[in-house]
Each structure stands twice: as structure tokens, then as C-alpha cells.
VOGU-3710 file (C-alpha; in Angstrom, 3 decimals, decimal comma):
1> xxxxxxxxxx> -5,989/69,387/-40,602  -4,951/72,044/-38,264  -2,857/71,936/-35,075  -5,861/72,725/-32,624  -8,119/70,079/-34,405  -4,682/67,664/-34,290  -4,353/68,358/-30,404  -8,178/67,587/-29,855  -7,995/64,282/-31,363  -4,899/63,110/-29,769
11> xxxxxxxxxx> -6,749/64,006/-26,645  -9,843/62,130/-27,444  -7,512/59,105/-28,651  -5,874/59,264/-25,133  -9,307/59,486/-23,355  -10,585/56,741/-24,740  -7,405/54,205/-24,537  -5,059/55,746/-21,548  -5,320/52,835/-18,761  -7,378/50,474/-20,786
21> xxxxxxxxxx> -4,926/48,140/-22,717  -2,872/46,976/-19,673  -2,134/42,988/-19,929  -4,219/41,683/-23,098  -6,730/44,162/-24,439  -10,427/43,847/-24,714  -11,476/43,350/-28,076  -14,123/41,349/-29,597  -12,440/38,194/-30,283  -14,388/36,670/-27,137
31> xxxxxxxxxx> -16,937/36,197/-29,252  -14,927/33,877/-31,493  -14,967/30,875/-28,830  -12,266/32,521/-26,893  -14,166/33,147/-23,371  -11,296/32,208/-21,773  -9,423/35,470/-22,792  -11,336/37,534/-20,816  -12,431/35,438/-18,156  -10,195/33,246/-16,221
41> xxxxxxxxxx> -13,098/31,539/-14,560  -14,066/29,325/-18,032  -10,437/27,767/-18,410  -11,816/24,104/-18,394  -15,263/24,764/-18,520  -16,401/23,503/-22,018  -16,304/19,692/-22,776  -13,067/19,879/-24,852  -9,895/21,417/-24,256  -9,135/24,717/-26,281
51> xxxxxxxxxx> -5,980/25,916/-28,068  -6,821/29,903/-29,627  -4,484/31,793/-31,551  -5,348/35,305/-32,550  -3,732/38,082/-34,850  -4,872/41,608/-34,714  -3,553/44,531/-37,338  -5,362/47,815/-36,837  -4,593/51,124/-39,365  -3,158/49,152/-42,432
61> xxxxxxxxxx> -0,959/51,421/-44,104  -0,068/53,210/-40,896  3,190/52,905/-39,779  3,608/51,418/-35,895  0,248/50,503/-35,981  -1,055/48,910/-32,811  -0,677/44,787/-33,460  -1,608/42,187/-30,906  -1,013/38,285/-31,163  -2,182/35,772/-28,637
71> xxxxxxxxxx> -2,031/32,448/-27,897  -4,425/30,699/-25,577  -4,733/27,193/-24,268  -7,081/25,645/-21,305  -8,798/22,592/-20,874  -10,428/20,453/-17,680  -7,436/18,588/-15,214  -9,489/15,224/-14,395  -12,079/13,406/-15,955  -14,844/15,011/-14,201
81> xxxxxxxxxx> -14,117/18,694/-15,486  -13,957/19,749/-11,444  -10,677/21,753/-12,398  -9,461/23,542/-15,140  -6,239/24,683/-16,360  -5,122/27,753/-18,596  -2,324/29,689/-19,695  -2,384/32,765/-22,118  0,876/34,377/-24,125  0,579/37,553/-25,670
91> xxxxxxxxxx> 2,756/40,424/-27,820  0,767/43,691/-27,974  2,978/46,432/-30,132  1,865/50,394/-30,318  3,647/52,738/-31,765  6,636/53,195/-29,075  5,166/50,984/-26,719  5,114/47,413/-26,587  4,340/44,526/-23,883  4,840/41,163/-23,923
101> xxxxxxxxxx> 3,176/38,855/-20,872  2,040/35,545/-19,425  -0,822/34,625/-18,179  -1,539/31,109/-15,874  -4,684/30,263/-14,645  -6,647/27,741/-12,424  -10,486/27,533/-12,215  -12,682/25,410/-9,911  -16,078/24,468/-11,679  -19,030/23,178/-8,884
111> xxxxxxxxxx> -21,851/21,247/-10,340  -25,523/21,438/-9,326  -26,496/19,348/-12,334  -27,967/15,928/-12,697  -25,223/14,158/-14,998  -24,986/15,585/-18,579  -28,918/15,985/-18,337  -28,840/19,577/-17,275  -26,320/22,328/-17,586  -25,595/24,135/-13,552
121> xxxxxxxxxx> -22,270/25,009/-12,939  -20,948/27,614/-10,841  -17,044/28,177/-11,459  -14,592/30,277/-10,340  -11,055/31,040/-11,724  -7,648/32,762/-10,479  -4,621/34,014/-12,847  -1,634/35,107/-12,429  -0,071/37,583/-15,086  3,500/38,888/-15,512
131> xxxxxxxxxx> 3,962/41,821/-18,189  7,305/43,239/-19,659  6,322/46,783/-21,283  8,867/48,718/-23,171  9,209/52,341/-24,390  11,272/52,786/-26,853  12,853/56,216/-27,062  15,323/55,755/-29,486  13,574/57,221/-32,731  11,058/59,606/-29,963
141> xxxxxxxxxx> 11,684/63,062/-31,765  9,086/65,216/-30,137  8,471/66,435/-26,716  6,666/64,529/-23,629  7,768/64,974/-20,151  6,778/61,221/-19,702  9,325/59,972/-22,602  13,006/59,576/-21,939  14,562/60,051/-25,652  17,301/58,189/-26,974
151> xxxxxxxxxx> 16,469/55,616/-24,350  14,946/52,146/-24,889  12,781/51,736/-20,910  11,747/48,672/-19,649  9,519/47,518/-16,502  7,869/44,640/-15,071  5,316/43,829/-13,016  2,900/40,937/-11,512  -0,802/41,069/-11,039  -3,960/38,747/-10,582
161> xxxxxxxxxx> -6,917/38,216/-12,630  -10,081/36,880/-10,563  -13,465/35,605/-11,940  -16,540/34,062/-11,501  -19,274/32,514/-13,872  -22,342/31,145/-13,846  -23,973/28,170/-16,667  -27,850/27,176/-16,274  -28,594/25,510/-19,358  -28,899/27,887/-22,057
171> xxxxxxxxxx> -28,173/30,787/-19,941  -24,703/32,151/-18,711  -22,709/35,184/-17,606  -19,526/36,014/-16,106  -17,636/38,351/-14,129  -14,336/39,150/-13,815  -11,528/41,718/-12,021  -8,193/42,304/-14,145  -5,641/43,602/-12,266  -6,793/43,390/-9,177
181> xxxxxxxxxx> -3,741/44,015/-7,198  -2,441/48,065/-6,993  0,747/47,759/-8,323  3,127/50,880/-9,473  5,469/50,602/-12,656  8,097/53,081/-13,469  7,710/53,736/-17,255  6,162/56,779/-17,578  8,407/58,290/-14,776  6,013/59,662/-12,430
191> xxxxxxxxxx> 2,334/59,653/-14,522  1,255/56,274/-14,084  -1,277/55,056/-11,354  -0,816/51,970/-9,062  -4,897/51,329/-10,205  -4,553/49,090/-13,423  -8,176/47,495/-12,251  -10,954/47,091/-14,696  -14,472/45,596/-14,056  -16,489/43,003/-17,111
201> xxxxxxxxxx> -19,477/42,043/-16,898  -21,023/39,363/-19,453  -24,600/37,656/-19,787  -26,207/36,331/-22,611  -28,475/33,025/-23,380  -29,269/31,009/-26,974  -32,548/30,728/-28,525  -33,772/28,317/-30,951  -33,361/24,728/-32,296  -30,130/23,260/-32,807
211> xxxxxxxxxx> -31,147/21,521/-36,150  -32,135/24,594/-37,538  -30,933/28,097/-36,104  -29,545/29,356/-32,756  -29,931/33,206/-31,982  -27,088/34,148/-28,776  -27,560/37,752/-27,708  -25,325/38,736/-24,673  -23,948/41,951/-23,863  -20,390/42,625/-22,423
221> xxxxxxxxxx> -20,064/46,203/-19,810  -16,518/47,053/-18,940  -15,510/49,766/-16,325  -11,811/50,980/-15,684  -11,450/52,216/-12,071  -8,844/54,788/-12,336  -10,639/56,820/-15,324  -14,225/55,982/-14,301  -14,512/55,279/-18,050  -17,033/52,809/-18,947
231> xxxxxxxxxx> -18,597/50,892/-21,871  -20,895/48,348/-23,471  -20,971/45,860/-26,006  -24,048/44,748/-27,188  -24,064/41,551/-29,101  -25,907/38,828/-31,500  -24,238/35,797/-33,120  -26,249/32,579/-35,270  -25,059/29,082/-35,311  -26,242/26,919/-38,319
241> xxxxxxxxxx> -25,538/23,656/-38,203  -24,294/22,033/-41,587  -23,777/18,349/-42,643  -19,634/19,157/-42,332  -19,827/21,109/-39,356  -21,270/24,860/-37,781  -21,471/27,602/-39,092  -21,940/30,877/-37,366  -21,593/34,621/-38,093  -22,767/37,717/-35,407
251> xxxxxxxxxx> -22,616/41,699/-35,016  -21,091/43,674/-31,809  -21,799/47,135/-31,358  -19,089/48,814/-28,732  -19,774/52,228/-27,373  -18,141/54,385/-24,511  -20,450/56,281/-21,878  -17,348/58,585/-21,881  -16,377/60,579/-24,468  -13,883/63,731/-25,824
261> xxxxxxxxxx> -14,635/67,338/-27,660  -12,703/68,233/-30,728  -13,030/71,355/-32,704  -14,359/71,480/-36,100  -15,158/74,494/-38,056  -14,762/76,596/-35,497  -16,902/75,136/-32,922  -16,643/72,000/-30,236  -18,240/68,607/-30,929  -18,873/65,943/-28,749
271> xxxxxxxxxx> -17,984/62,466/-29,859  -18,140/59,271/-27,792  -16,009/55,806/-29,087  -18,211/53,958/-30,825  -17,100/50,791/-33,420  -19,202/47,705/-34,987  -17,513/44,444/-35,506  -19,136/42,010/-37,765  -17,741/38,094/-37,185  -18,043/35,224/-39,009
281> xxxxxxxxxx> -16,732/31,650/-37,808  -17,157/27,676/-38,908  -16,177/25,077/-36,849  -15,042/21,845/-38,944  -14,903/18,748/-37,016  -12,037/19,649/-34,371  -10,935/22,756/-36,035  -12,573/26,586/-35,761  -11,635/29,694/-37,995  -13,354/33,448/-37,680
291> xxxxxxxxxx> -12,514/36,542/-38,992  -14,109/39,833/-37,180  -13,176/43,137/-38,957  -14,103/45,998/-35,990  -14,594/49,710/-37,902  -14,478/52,995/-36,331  -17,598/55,047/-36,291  -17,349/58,971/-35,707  -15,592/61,800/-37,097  -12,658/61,750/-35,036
301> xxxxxxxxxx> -10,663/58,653/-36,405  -7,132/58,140/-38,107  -8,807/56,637/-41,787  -11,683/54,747/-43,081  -10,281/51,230/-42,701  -10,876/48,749/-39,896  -9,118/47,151/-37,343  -8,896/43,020/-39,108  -8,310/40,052/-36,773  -8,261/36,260/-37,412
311> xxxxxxxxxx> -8,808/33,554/-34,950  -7,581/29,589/-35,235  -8,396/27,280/-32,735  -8,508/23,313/-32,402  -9,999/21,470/-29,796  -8,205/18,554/-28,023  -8,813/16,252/-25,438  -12,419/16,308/-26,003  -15,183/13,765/-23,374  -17,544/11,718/-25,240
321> xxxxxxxxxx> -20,594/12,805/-23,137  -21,730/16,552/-24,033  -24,635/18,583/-21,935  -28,178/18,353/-22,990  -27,958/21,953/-23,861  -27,771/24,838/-26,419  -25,145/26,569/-24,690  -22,083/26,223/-27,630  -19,283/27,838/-25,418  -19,201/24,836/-23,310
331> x> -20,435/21,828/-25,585
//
């Protein structure tokens, strides 16, 4: 690989994540149950309480590959489900960079519904974050006006998470702001922004009969305010209901509208982020595993292996009484 097809890539890497992992990243593992990770307004939503823990390894074999663990827990506050509590920790590790954080949440859920008959609830959810990052400089031998070398740099800094989403029966989407407040670190000396914001977007409704097969297609758009960058995720998971529980396996499809050249034999190509993330997940009486392995589509990539996560979860303080509904991230 030569230097001017090296310097291309690293652009295109930078283009596609610069800005966007601030806090706890968007990935896929929404789609394993886990809502709540991205959207503050479903902490108490569903009819038990949730505890989520997540690992993430990308590049095996590369060394300071970016890692990210999380742990997630929310569930309703009173017997009604008219408040919700949550609270996220999370370790995200790349390369030099790292960032540890805390996330605490409270969501209001309003009912239009008739009992447990019908699914209509409007909810709406605050959190506040705090996030340590940390550059380490220490082992930094190259050259970046933005790195201090030989110098471990730390900063911290608060922010708030808003969201809103919307059940009717087998239908639902959310929205959500992260980071909505402009605030300025001090790692990268003078190259950051004050505008960590980032817009998602989520619909999606389930299809079919509960005693045989459920179809959920929902989509997922994400814009980040201070690149303009923007992308999709277009999604389909199946439930099957078994005698010893559910279970369930699906296929997301990320791309960027944004993209980066690169040179390659002499000439510049045009390649846009793209991955594919197949899932598969069984929920066993209170207890829910997935794995999702997310691979890298395009020319422009570090290897041919994947980016592997696993997901555990148990669900606690569950109501008797569930909604007269297909709608699985709530019931």
C-alpha cells in the first residue's frame, strides 16, 4: 500500500467517524432489546424492567482496536408505568483515545389507551450524561498538531440527551437529540467544536401472528450537526415463538449519504460507509442473549473481519398484565 493511498484512507476513516462517537456510539445493538441506549424516552416503557450488558471488539488481531462495553438498566417507578427510570455506564477505548461516562435518565410515559386492551402511549425522556475522555500521548510517536506527546490529557464535560416516542399498537418510532447542549472540551487543543449534537430518527411496526411468525421492519436515520454527515439503517428482524421461549434473528444494512475519495491505480474512487449486521437473539423465560457480527463493505477498510458484539440482558420487576399487542419492545 502506498503513502498517498495510506493518506486517503485515513481521511475517509476520519470522515466517516470524526464527531460521531461522542458519549456511547451508535451501533446496532438497539436492535437487540436495548432501545433504551439510544433513546432516553423508552427507559420504563416496556412491561418489565431491563438490565443490558453489551461487549463490542472490532479489528481482531489489530492492536488498540476500538472496544466498547456498556451496561444499561431502566425500568417503570410506580405501578402504573407513568415514570420511568434509567441509568447507562459505558467504557469506549480507541486506539489513544478512550472515554468513560454516565448516563441518568427520567422519562414520562402518557397513556391514551383503554387498560392493557390497546397499546397508545406518548413518552418523553431527559438524560443527563457526564464523559471523562483521555488522550494518551505517552507511546504517540508521530506528528499531529492536535496531540500533546509524552502527555497522558484528560477532560470532562456534561451534556443532555432529550427524546420523544410514540407506541400505537403495533406501530412505534422515536426521536431523539444527543448532546443537545454546545459545550467546548479542551482535548484536541484548539480543533474541537462546541456542536457534539446528533439527530435519530426511528419507526418501524410488526407484522404477523404471534403463534407463528412476526416480521419488524423499521429503519433508523442519524444526522450529526457539525459535519452535516448523515445516514440510514434499514432494518428487518423475526420473532418465533418456541415452547421454551422466542426466538428471533434480523439483518441491518447501514449506509452514509456522505462519503470520501481514495486513490487506486492511479485514479480517484468514490466510496461511501456502508456495513451489514446480521443478529440473532432468544429470549428464555427472564433471560435474553444476541450476538450481531457488523462487516465492512467497500474497498477502503483495515481487513476482512467484522466488528463482533454480544448482548445479555435479564428482565426484573416484571407486571402481570401485558398489552394486547405485537409490539415485543414493550411486552
Amino acid at each position: 500500500m502506498n503513502f498517498k493511498k495510506s493518506y486517503f484512507i485515513l481521511a475517509f476513516l476520519l470522515a466517516q467517524f470524526s464527531f460521531a462517537q461522542e458519549g456511547v456510539a451508535v451501533y446496532s445493538d438497539y436492535l437487540s432489546d436495548n432501545y433504551y441506549l439510544i433513546h432516553p424516552s423508552m427507559a420504563g416503557a416496556a412491561n418489565c424492567g431491563k438490565i443490558r450488558l453489551t461487549g463490542r471488539q472490532q479489528w481482531f488481531g489489530q492492536e488498540d482496536a476500538p472496544a466498547l462495553q456498556t451496561i444499561s438498566f431502566n425500568t417503570a417507578l410506580d405501578e402504573d408505568g407513568r415514570s420511568g427510570f434509567g441509568m447507562v455506564l459505558f467504557n469506549d477505548k480507541n486506539g489513544y483515545h478512550s472515554q468513560k461516562g454516565a448516563k441518568l435518565t427520567y422519562a414520562h410515559h402518557l397513556r391514551f389507551s383503554r387498560g392493557t386492551l390497546d397499546l397508545n402511549q406518548l413518552s418523553f425522556g431527559l438524560s443527563t450524561a457526564f464523559v471523562q475522555s483521555t488522550l494518551d500521548g505517552t507511546e504517540f510517536t508521530g506528528f499531529d498538531p492536535a496531540v500533546v506527546p509524552g502527555v497522558i490529557t484528560k477532560d470532562a464535560y456534561f451534556n443532555v440527551d432529550l427524546g420523544v416516542s410514540y407506541h400505537y399498537m403495533d406501530f412505534f418510532t422515536h426521536f431523539t437529540i444527543k448532546n443537545f447542549l454546545a459545550n467546548k472540551r479542551e482535548l484536541y487543543t484548539d480543533v474541537e467544536s462546541d456542536n457534539l449534537s446528533k439527530y435519530l430518527w426511528s419507526a418501524g411496526a410488526v407484522f404477523g401472528n404471534e403463534n407463528d411468525l412476526l416480521f419488524e421492519p423499521s429503519f433508523m436515520f442519524q444526522y450529526t450537526t457539525e459535519t452535516k454527515e448523515k445516514a440510514i439503517d434499514l432494518n428487518l428482524k423475526v420473532y418465533k415463538q418456541l415452547e421454551f421461549g422466542r426466538l428471533w434473528g434480523g439483518l441491518s444494512y447501514r449506509r452514509s449519504f456522505d462519503g470520501a475519495q481514495y486513490a487506486s491505480d492511479g485514479s480517484l474512487e468514490d466510496q461511501k460507509l456502508q456495513w451489514i449486521t446480521p443478529i440473532v437473539g432468544l429470549n428464555y423465560d427472564k433471560f435474553m442473549f444476541s450476538y450481531t457480527y457488523s462487516h465492512i463493505m467497500g474497498d477502503v477498510k483495515f481487513d476482512n473481519g467484522g466488528f463482533h458484539q454480544i448482548t445479555l440482558g435479564m428482565n426484573i420487576f416484571c407486571k402481570d398484565k401485558a398489552w394486547d399487542c405485537n409490539c415485543p419492545a414493550v411486552n
